[in-house]
Residue, then its C-alpha position, 0 to 999 in steps of 0.5 A: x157551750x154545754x147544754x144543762x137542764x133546770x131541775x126545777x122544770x121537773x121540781x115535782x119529781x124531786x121530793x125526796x132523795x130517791x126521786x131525785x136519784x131517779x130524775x138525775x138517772x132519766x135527764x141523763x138518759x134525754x142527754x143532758x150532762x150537766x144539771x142546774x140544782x133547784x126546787x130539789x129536796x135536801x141533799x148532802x154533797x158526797x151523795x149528790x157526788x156519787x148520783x153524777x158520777x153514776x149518770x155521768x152528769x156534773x151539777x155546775x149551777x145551784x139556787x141555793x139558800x140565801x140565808x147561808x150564802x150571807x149566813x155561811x158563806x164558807x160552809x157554803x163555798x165548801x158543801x158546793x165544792x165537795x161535788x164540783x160546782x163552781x156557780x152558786x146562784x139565787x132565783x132572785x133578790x129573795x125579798x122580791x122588793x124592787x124599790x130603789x131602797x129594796x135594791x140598795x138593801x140586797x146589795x148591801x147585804x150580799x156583798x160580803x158574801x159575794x166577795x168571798x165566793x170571788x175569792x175562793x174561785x167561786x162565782x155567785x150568779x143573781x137569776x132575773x125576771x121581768x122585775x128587774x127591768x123596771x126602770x127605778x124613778x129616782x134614778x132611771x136605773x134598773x136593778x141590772x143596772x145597779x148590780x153592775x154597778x156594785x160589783x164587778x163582773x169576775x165575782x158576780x153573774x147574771x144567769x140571764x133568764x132569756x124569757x123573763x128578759x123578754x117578758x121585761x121588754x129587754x132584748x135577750x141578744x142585746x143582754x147576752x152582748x151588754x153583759x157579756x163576762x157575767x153571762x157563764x150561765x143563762x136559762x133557756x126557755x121559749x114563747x108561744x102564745x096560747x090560743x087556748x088560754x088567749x095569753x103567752x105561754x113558755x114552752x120548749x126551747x124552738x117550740x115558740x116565737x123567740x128568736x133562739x136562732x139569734x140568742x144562740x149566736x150571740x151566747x156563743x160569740x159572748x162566752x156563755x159556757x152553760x144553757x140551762x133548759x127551764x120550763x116553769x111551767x109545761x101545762x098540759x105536758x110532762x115536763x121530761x118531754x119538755x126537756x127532750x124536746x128543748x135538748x132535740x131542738x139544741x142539738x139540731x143546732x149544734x149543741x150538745 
């Protein structure tokens, strides 16, 4: 299992193409080779190429725009390909409408496009929070448990967001093991709770109260292939040491 960093942790450095040339340049430098594209600027495929080739990084995991993953499923799968990405993803149902009939609706919407990046070899990953944990009344289901239903595991995936899976009340091990073969990809974030702020708060991965002894074990026993570190938020700390200190705690565990 490769260890990748979430840029959207260090979203505020990445506003311009120059910033993120420069972000690439220090994530590498942490020991990150492998980057999830997300809460960056605007950026063509052959450039975004050529900054990993120079830091010796691979993108494998994007969150890209929804409208043409559905819009321009093919212009898509091709701009992801030009710099050897094989997991398109979202951050989540982009109209954040956790009904039943919001559910339904987004499945509809996304599946041709879903298929298609099957096709090509491509997976597409669905990011959750803690909203798709809810039970639906009408049919006791949650939205997990619905998009397992609708599609099959080689041509949709879970980027399981190990927090927000807490935060829902589920188990992340007991997730990596229910939905192993969609997991390739999950999201990396710990939590601690802030005297401070008399309330949870997400810190660096080993810096917090959720068992990351146990979500290791179980994402390498169930076929994880990449660990995205993700802070949304660092308070107080820069983001860049979060990082470092997330990727130093994975390391001491064997990764790397």
């Amino acid at each position: 299992m490769k260890i990748g960093a979430q840029l959207y942790t260090v979203r505020d450095y990445c506003k311009t193409p120059d910033d993120l040339a420069n972000t690439l340049a220090k994530v590498a430098e942490i020991g990150y080779t492998s980057v999830q594209l997300s809460g960056v600027c605007a950026y063509e495929a052959d450039w975004m190429k050529e900054q990993l080739r120079k830091n010796g990084l691979t993108a494998d995991l994007t969150h890209f725009s929804f409208d043409k993953i559905v819009n321009h499923t093919k212009e898509t799968i091709d701009f992801h390909r030009a710099f050897g990405c094989e997991y398109i993803g979202i951050g989540s149902n982009p109209n954040f409408d956790f009904t039943l009939a919001g559910t339904e609706k987004f499945i509809g919407i996304i599946k041709d496009a879903v298929h298609t990046i099957g096709q090509a070899g491509m997976k597409f990953m669905y990011h959750n929070h803690h909203m798709e944990f809810g039970h639906y009344p009408e049919n006791g289901k949650t939205t997990i448990d619905m998009l397992c239903e609708a599609f099959p595991a080689s041509e949709f995936g879970f980027t399981l967001d190990c927090y927000w899976a807490q935060e829902g009340g589920a188990d992340p091990i007991a997730l990596i093991k229910r939905l192993a073969g969609r997991l390739d990809c999950v999201h990396y974030k710990d939590m601690t709770f802030s005297l401070q702020d008399k309330g949870k708060r997400m810190a660096a991965v080993g810096r917090g109260n959720m068992n990351y002894e146990g979500i290791i074990e179980a994402s390498l026993e169930n076929g994880v292939k990449y660990a995205f570190v993700e802070q949304d938020s660092c308070y107080e700390e820069n983001p860049f040491d979060c990082l470092k200190q997330s990727y130093d705690y994975l390391v001491s565990m064997g990764l790397k």
